[in-house]
MARMARRO-294014 format. One record per residue (C-alpha): residue number from 1; z negated, y negated, x negated; chain; residue in one letter. Coordinates in pm, 1 decimal, padded with zeros to 6 digits, always signed. Example, Ala and Ser with C-alpha at 12.3 -4.5 7.8 and 13.67 -1.06 7.14 Angstrom:
2
ATOM   k        z        y        x c r
ATOM   1 -00780.0 +00450.0 -01230.0 A a
ATOM   2 -00714.0 +00106.0 -01367.0 A s
This chain:
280
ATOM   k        z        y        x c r
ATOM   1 +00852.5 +03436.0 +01055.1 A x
ATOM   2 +00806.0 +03214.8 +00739.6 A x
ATOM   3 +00725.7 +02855.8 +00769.6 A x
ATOM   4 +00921.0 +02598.5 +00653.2 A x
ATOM   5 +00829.9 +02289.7 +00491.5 A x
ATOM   6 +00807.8 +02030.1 +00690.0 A x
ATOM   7 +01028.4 +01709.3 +00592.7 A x
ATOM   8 +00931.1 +01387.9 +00525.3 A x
ATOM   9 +00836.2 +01193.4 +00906.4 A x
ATOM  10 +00897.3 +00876.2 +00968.8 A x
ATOM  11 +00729.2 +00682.4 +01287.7 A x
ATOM  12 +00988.8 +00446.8 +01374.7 A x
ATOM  13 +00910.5 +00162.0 +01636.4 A x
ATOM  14 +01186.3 +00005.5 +01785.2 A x
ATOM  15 +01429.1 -00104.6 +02131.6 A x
ATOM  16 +01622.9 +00152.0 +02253.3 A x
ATOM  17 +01999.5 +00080.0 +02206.1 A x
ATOM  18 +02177.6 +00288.0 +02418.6 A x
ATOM  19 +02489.9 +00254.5 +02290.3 A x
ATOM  20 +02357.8 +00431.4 +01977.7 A x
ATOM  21 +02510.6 +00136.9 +01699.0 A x
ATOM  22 +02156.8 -00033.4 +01662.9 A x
ATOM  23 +01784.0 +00024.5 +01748.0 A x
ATOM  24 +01540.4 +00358.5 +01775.6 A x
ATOM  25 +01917.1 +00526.9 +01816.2 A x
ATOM  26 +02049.2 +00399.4 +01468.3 A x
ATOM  27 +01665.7 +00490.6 +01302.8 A x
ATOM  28 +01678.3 +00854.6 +01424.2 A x
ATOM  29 +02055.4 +00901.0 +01326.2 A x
ATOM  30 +01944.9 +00695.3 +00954.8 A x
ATOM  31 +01631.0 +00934.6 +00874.9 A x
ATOM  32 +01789.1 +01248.1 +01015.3 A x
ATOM  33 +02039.9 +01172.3 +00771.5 A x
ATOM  34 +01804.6 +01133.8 +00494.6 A x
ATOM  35 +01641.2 +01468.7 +00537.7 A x
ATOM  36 +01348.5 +01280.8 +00741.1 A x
ATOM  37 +01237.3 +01414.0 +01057.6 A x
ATOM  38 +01223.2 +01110.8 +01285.6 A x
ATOM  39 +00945.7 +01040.3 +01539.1 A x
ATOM  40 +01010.0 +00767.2 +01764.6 A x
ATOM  41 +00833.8 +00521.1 +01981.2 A x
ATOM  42 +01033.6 +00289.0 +02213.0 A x
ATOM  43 +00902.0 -00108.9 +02278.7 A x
ATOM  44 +01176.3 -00173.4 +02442.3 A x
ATOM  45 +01444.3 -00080.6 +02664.0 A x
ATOM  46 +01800.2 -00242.5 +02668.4 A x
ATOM  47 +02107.5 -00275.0 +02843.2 A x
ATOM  48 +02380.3 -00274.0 +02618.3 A x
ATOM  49 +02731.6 -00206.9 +02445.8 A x
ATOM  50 +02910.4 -00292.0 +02147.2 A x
ATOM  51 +03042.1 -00605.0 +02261.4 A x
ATOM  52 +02641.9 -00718.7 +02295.5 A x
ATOM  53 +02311.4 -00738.5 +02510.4 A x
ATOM  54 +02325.6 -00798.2 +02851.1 A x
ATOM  55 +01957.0 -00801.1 +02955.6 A x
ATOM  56 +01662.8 -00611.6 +02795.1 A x
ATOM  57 +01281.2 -00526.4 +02925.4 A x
ATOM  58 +00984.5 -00503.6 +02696.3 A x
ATOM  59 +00744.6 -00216.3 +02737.5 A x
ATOM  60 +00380.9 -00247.2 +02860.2 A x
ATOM  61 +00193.9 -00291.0 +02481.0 A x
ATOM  62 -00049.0 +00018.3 +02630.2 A x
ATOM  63 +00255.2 +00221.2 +02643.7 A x
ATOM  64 +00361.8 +00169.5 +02298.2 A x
ATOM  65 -00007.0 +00206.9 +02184.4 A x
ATOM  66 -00038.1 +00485.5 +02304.9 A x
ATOM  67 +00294.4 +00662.3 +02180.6 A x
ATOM  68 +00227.8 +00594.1 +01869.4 A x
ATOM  69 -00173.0 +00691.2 +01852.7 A x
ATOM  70 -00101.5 +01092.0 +02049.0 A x
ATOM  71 +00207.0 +01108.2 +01778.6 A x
ATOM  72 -00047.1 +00983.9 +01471.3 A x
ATOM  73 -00339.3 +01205.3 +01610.7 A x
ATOM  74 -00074.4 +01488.1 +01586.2 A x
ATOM  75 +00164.9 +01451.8 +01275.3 A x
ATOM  76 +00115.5 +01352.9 +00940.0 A x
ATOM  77 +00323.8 +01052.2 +00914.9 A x
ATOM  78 +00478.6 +00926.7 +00548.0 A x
ATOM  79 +00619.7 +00596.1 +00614.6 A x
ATOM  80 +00636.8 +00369.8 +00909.9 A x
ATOM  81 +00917.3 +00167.8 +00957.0 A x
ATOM  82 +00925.9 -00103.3 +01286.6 A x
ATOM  83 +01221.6 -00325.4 +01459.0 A x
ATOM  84 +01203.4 -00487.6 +01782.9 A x
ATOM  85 +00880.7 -00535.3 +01914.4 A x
ATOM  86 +00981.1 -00821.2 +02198.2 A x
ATOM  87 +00603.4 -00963.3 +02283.1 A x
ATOM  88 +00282.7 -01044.5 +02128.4 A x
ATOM  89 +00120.2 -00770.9 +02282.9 A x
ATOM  90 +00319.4 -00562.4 +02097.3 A x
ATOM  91 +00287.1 -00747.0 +01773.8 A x
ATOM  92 -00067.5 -00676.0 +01814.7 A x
ATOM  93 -00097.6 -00301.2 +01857.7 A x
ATOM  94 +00109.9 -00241.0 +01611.2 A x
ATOM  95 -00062.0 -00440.8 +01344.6 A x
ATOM  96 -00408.7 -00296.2 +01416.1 A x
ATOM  97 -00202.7 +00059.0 +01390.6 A x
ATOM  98 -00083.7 +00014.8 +01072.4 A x
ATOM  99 -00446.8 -00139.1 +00957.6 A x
ATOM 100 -00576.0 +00192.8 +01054.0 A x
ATOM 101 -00350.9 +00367.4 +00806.5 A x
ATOM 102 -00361.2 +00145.3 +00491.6 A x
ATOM 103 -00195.0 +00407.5 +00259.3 A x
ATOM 104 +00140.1 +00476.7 +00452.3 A x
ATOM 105 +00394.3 +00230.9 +00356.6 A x
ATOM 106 +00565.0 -00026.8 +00639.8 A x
ATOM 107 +00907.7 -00114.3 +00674.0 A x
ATOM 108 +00952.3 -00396.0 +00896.2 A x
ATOM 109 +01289.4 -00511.2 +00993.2 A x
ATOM 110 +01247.2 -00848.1 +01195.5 A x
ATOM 111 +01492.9 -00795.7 +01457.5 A x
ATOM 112 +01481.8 -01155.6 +01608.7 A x
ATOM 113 +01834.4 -01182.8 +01793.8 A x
ATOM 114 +02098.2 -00927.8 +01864.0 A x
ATOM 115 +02384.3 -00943.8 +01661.9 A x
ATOM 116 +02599.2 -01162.6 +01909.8 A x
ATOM 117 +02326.9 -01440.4 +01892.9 A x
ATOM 118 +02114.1 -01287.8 +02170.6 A x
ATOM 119 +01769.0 -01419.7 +02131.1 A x
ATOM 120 +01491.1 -01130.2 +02137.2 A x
ATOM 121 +01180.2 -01315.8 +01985.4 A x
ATOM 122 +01051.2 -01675.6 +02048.8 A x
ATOM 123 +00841.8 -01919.3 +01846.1 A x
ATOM 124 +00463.8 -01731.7 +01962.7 A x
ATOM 125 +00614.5 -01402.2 +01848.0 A x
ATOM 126 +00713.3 -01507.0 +01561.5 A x
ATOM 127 +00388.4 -01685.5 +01471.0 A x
ATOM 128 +00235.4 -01379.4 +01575.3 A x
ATOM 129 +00425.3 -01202.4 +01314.6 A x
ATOM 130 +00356.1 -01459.7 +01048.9 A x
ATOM 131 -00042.4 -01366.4 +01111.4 A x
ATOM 132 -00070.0 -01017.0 +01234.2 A x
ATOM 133 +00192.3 -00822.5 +01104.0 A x
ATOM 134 +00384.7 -00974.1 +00776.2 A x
ATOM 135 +00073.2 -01029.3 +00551.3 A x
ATOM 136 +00027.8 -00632.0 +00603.6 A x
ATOM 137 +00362.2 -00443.2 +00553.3 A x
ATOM 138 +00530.3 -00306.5 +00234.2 A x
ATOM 139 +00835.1 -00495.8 +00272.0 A x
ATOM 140 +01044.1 -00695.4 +00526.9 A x
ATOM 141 +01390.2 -00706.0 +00566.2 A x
ATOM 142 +01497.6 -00962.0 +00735.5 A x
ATOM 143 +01882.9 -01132.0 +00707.9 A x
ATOM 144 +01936.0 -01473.9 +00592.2 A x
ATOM 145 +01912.1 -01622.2 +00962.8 A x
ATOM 146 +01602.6 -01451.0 +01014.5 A x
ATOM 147 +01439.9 -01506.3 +00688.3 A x
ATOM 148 +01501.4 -01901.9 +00736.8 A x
ATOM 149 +01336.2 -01878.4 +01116.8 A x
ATOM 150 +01060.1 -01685.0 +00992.6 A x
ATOM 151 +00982.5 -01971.4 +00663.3 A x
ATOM 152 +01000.0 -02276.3 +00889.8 A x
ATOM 153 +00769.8 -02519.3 +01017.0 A x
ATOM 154 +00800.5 -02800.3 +01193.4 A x
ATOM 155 +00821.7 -03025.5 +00907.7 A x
ATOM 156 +01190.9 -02850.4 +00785.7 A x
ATOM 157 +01333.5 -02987.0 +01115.9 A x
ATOM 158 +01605.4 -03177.3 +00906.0 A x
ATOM 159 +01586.3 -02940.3 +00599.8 A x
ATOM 160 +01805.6 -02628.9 +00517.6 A x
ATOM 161 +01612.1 -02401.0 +00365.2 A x
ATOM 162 +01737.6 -02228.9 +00067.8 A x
ATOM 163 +01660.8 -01843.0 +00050.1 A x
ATOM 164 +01458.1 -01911.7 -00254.7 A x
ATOM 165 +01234.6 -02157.5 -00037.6 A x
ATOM 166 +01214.6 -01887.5 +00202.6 A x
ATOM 167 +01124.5 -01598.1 -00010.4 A x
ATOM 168 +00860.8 -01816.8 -00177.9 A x
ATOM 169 +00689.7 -01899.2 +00163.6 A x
ATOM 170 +00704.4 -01564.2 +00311.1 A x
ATOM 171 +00558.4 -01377.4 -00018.1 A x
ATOM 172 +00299.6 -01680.1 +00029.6 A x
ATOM 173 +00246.7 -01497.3 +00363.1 A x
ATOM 174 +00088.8 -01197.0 +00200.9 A x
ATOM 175 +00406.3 -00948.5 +00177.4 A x
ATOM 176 +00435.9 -00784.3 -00141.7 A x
ATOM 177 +00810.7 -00730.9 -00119.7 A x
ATOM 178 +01117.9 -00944.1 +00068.8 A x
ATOM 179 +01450.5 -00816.3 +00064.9 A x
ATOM 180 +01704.8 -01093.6 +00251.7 A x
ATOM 181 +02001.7 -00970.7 +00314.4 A x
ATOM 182 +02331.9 -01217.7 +00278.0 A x
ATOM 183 +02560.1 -01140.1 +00547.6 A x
ATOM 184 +02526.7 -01412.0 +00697.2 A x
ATOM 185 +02566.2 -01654.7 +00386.4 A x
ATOM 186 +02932.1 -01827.0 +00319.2 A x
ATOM 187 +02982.1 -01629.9 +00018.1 A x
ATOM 188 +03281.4 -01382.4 -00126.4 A x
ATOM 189 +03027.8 -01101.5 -00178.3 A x
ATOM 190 +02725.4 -01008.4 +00029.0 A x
ATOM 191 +02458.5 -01089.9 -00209.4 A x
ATOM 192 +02106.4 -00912.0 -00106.1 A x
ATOM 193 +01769.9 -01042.7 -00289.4 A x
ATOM 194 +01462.0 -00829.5 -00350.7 A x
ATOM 195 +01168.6 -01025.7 -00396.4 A x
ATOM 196 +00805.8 -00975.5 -00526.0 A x
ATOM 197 +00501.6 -01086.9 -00615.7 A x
ATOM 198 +00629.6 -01247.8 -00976.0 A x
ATOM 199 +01003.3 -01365.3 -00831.3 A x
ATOM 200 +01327.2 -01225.3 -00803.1 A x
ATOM 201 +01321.3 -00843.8 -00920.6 A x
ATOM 202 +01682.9 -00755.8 -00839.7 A x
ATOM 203 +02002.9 -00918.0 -00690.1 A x
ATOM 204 +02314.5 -00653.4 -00544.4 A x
ATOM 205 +02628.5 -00788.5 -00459.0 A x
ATOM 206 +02836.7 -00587.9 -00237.1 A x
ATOM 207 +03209.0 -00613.2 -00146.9 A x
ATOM 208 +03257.8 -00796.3 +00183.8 A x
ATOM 209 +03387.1 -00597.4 +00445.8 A x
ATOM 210 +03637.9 -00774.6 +00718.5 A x
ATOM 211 +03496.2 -00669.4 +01075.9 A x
ATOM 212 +03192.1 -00697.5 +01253.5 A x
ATOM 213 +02921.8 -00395.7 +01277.6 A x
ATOM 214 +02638.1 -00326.9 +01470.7 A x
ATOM 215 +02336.3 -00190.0 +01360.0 A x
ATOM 216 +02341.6 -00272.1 +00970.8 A x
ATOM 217 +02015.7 -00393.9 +00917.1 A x
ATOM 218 +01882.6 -00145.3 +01148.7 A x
ATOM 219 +02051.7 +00094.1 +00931.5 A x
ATOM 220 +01920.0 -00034.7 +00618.4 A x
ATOM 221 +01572.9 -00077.9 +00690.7 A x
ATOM 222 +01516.0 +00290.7 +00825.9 A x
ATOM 223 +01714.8 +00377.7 +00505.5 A x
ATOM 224 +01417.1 +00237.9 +00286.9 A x
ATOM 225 +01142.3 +00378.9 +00471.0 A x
ATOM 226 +01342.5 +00759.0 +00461.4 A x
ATOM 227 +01385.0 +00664.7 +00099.6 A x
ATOM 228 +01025.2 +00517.4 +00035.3 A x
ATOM 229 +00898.5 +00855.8 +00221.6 A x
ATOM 230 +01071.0 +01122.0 -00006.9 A x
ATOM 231 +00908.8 +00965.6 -00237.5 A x
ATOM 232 +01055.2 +00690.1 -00457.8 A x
ATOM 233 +00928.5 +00378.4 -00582.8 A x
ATOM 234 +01056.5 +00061.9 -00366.3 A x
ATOM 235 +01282.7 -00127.7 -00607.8 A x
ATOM 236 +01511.6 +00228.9 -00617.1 A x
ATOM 237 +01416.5 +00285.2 -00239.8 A x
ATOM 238 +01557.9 -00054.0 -00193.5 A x
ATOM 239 +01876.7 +00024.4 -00405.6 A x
ATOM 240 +01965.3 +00366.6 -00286.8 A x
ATOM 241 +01909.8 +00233.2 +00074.8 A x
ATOM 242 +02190.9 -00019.9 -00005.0 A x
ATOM 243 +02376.8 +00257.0 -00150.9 A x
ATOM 244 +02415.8 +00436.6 +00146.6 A x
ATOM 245 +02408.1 +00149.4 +00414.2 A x
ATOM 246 +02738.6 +00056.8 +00193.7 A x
ATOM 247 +02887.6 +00413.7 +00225.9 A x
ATOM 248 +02812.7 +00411.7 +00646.8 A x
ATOM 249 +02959.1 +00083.1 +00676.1 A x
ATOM 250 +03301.4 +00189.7 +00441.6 A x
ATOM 251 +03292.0 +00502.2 +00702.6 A x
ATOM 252 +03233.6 +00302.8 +01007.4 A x
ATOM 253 +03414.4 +00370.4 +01296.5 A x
ATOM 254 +03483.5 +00177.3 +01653.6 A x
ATOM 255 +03404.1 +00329.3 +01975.3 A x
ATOM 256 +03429.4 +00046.3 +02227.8 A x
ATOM 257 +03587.1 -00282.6 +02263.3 A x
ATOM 258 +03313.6 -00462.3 +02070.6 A x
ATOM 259 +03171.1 -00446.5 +01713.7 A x
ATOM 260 +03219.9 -00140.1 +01464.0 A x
ATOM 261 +02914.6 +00087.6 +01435.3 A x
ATOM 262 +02788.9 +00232.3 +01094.8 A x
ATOM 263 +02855.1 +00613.1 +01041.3 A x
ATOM 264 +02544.3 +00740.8 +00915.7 A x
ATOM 265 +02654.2 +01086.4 +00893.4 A x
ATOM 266 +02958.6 +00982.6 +00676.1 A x
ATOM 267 +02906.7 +01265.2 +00438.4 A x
ATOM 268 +02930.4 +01559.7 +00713.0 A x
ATOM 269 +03303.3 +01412.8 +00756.9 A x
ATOM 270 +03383.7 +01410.7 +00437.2 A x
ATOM 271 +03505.1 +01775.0 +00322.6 A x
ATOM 272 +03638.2 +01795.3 +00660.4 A x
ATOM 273 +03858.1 +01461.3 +00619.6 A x
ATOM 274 +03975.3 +01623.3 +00264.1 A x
ATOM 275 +04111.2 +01928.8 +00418.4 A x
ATOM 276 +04297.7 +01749.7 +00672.7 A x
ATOM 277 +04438.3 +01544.3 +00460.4 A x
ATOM 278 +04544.5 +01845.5 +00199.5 A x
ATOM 279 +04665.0 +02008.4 +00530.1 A x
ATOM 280 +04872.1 +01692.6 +00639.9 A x
């Protein structure tokens, strides 16, 4: 039997979601898409649909420590890419286990609240963040609601940040790249910012789609770290992760009675969408 090459792995860390739209579910379905083989440690477990979060439960941080050490200690891992880690315990392992590997590049989507305003994360967390984890990854992705939560202090309490406040702060933090994502802004086109050490280094506007979706950033994130570990340099990472978040959202379908979900496999349906429409 010949062996294969092995693809690219990614260790995602991240809440289950079992509803499949967001979370470790919408990483694995992302970086399978990719070409990546996904490995996959949970912090936390959820209940949930696509109308939203009904309760969640943090793992023990010993657990998630030690899923992601026997994986490491096993597999040669190319890019790490982390979502919701619900406590400072968990903060904490997983900033010492990314010190230990310096050279593989860190994703880190700051999943703070669900999409339908659910809080996951409060003030110690993210101050843990701020010192632990931020001044250590590659790049953070965090939307414009999370970008301005993560910038404050208590002197902005009657001040609305402007992104640019926020990206200068957080870079301040010690993160070489920002990308803030406009979603949530008031603005005809969704308008995403890619920051770094000297400024601005790119700006992508993107049509605004009507609906709601679940699992976007979760989606886009995992889609830079697949992207980051075939092997391209972050500013095209970055873009070509937009590229196909855009495509998955344009393809996205509705299962349940809440919020669409990204198709991440949108180009496996595509031949086979053709033909039935040639046939029809």
């Amino acid at each position: 039997m010949t062996t294969q090459p092995t693809p690219p792995v990614v260790l995602t860390l991240a809440g289950s979601d079992p509803s499949g739209g967001a979370g470790i579910q919408a990483d694995i379905l992302t970086l399978a898409s990719l070409g990546c083989h996904p490995l996959s440690v949970i912090t936390a477990i959820t209940v949930q649909d696509t109308v939203g979060i009904n309760d969640f439960m943090v793992l023990d941080a010993d657990w998630v420590n030690d899923q992601a050490r026997f994986l490491m200690e096993d597999i040669p891992v190319t890019a790490f890419k982390i979502g919701m880690l619900g406590s400072v315990e968990n903060v904490a392992v997983v900033a010492q286990l990314i010190a230990d590997y310096p050279d593989i590049p860190v994703v880190l989507d700051p999943v703070l609240a669900s999409g339908g305003g659910h809080e996951l994360a409060d003030e110690d967390l993210i101050a843990a963040m701020r010192d632990m984890l931020i001044p250590q990854v590659s790049i953070l992705t965090p939307n414009s609601i999370e970008a301005r939560r993560i910038a404050s202090n208590d002197a902005d309490e009657d001040e609305d940040l402007t992104l640019e406040q926020c990206a200068q702060r957080i870079l301040a933090l010690g993160c070489p790249h920002l990308l803030i994502t406009g979603t949530h802004e008031n603005t005809k086109e969704v308008v995403n910012q890619l920051y770094g050490p000297g400024g601005l280094v790119r700006s992508d506007a993107w049509e605004r789609l009507p609906g709601s979706y679940h699992g976007s950033g979760c989606t886009l994130a995992s889609a830079i770290a697949g992207m980051l570990a075939t092997g391209l340099l972050l500013p095209e990472a970055v873009r070509e992760a937009q590229e196909y978040t855009y495509q998955s959202l344009i393809n996205g379908f509705r299962p349940g009675m809440g919020q669409f979900l990204p198709d991440r496999m949108f180009w496996a349906r595509g031949d086979e969408d053709e033909d039935d429409a040639a046939q029809a």
